[in-house]
C-alpha positions as CSV (number, residue, x, y, z in Angstrom):
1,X,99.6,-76.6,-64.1
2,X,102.1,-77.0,-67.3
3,X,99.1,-75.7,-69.7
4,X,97.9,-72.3,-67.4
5,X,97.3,-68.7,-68.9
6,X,98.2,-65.3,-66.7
7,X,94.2,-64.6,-66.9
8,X,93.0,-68.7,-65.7
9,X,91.3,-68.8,-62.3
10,X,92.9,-72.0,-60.6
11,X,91.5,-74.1,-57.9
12,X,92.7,-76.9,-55.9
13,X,90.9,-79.3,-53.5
14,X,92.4,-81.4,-51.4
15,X,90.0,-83.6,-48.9
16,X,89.9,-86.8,-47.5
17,X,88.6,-88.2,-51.1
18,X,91.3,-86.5,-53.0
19,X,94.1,-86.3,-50.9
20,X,96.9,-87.9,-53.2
21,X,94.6,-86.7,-55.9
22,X,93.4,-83.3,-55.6
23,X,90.7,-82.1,-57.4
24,X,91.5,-79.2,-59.7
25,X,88.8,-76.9,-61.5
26,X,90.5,-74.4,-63.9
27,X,89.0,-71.8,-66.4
28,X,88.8,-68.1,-67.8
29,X,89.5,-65.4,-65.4
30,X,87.7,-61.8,-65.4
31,X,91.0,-60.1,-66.9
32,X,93.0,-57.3,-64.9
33,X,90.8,-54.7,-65.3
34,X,87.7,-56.2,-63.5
35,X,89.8,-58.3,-61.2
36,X,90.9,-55.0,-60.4
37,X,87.7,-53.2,-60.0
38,X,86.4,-56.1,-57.9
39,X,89.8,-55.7,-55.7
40,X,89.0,-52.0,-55.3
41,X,85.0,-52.2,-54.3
42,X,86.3,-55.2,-51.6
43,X,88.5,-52.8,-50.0
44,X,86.0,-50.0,-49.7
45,X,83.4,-52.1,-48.4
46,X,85.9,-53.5,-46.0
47,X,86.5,-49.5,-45.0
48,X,83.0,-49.2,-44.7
49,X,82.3,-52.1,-42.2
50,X,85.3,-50.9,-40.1
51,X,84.6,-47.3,-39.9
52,X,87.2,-45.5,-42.2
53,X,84.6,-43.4,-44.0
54,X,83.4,-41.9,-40.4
């Protein structure tokens, strides 16, 4: 992870065929701004399903 940027999306598997190994997919993320719009519309559907809005 020496080479990451603050906006990458990281992933790390780790199975039974990469176990000493993992397997690692990295690349662009969406940026703050829609990270954070996708944040916000998660926690008002979570409020939905759960009630709040009633």
């Amino acid at each position: 992870f020496a080479n990451i940027n603050l906006t990458d999306n990281v992933v790390r598997f780790v199975t039974g065929r990469y176990d000493r190994n993992p397997l690692v997919i990295q690349g662009p993320g969406a940026g703050p701004d829609v990270t954070a719009g996708g944040v916000f519309a998660d926690l008002l559907r979570v409020g939905a399903y759960l009630g709040a809005g009633a």
